[in-house]
Each structure stands twice: as C-alpha cells, then as structure tokens.
C-alpha positions in Angstrom: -166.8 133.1 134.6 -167.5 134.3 130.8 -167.6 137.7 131.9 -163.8 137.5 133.1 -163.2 135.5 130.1 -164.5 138.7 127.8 -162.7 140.9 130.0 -159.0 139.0 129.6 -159.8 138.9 126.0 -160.4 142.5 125.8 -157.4 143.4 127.8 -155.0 140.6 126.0 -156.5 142.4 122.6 -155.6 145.8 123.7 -152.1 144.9 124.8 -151.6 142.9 121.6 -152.5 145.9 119.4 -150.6 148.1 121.5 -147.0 146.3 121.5 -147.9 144.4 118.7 -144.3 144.5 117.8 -141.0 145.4 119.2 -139.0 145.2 116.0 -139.4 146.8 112.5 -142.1 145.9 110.5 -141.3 145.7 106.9 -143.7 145.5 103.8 -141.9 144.3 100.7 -138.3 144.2 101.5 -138.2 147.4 104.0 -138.1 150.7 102.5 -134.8 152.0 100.8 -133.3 154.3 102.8 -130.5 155.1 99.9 -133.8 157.3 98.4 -134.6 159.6 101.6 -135.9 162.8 100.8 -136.3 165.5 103.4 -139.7 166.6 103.9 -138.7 170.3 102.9 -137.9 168.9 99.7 -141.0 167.0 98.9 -143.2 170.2 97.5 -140.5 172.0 95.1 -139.8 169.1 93.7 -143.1 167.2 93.8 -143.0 166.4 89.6 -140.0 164.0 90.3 -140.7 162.2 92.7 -144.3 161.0 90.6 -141.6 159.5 88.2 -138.5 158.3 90.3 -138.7 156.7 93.5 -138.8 157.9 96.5 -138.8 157.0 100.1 -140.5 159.3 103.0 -140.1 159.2 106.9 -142.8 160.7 108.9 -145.4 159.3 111.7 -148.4 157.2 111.6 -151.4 159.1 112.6 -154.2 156.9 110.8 -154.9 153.3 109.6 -157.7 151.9 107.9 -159.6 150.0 110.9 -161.4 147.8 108.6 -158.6 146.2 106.3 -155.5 147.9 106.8 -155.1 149.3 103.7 -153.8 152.6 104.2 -152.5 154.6 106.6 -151.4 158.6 107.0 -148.1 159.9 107.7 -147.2 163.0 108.9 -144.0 164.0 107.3 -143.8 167.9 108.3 -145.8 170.2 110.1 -148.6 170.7 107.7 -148.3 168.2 105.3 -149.4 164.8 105.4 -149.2 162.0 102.9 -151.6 159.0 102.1 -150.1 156.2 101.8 -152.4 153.7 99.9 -152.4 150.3 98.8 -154.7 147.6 97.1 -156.2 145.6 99.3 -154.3 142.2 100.6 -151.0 144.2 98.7 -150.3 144.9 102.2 -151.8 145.1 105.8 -150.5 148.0 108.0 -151.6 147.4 112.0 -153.7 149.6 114.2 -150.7 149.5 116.7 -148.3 151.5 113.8 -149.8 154.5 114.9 -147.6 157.5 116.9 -144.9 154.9 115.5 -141.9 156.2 112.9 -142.4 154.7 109.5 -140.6 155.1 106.0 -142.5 154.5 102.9 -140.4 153.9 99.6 -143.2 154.9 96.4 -144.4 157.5 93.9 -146.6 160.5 94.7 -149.1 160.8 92.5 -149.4 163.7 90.5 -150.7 166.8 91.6 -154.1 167.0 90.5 -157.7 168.7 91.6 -157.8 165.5 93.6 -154.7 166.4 95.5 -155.5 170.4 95.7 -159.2 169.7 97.2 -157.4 167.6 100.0 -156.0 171.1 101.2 -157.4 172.1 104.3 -157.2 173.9 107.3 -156.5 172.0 110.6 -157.8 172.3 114.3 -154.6 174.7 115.1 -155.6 176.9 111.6 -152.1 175.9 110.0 -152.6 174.5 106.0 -152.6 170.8 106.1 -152.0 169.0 102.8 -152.5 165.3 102.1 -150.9 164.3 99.2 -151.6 160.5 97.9 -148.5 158.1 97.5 -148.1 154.5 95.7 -146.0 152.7 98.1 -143.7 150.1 97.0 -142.0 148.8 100.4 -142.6 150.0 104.0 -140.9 149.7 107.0 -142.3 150.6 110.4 -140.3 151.2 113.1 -140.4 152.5 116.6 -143.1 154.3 118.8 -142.4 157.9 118.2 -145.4 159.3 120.3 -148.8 158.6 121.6 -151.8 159.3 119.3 -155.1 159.5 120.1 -157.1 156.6 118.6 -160.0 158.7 116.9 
C-alpha cells in the first residue's frame, strides 16, 4: 500500500511540474511588452540597454532546481541570456522550461565576466550568455520540449 502511495505521489509530482500552469505566469506586474527588443538588436546596442530598460523574449532552457532563482533563455541562435534574481525576489518553476518567456530588465555590462561566458556549444556555433537584472517576468506558453538535464 505505501509503495502505491510513493508511486501516485511521484506521478501526481511529475504531472504537477509538468502543467504546472495553463496561463501566464507573471513576476512583478508581467513584463512590458511596449520595451521589446528583437534579439538581432541586443549585441550592437548592448551599452543601452545596461542603462534603459528593456524587455527580451526567448525560451526557458534552465532553472535553478534548488531555489528557483534563475533561469536561462535562449533568445537567438547562439546567444543566451541569464536571467538572475536575489533569492525569494522571485521563484521561476521547473515546469517554465521549453516554455516562451519575456523578461523586462538591464543587462549588465559587458565585462571579462560576460566575455569568459563565450563558449562553443555541442553543434560548434558561439554561444554567449550574457547576465540580465530582471525587473518583471512573464511566462507564457510551452514552446517546445527540453530535455531536463
């Protein structure tokens, strides 16, 4: 009987995380979609946007499986963006991954920090995560399935 009882839990738990939620998920107020940058747009004019706010639309690949305290985005081929945030600020889910998400926030500045993040990735194309101070968030819908690594 308690091994059943594990076993529903399990299944109830993966099920939960997986359609966690049907409707957007907003941090803050929702990101502001009047300040939508194209990703193409992002790198030439990277200075700005650590000053003015900005708001960036990519997908989840990664969240912090301890706390939720940041996540990844992909916002282009190539370039990814870590979105950070203190912890308790706010707490992005497990089940936001493969899902569309727009983050309103500053980049940080373009530093050594930011250049030694430059890597190459499994398919040998330049992959650059650039760090991002998130003011509001909104998580939408499931955009594609990703592999929980």
């Amino acid at each position: 009987m308690m091994k059943d009882t594990i076993k529903l839990t399990a299944l109830s738990l993966a099920v939960f995380s997986r359609f966690s939620f049907s409707s957007p998920l907003e941090f803050a107020g929702g990101a502001d979609m009047s300040k939508l940058v194209e990703a193409e747009h992002i790198l030439p004019n990277l200075n700005d946007y650590t000053t003015n706010l900005v708001t960036v639309k990519g997908v989840v690949t990664h969240v912090c499986r301890k706390l939720g305290c940041w996540m990844t985005l992909r916002v282009a081929n190539g370039l990814d963006v870590n979105i950070e945030v203190e912890q308790g600020d706010m707490v992005f889910p497990l089940a936001a991954i493969g899902r569309e998400a727009h983050v309103t926030g500053r980049f940080e500045a373009l530093n050594q920090r930011a250049l030694a993040c430059v890597s190459k990735a499994d398919d040998e194309t330049a992959l650059m995560r650039l760090g991002f101070n998130p003011t509001a968030v909104t998580i939408s819908h499931l955009v594609q399935q990703v592999k929980h690594s």
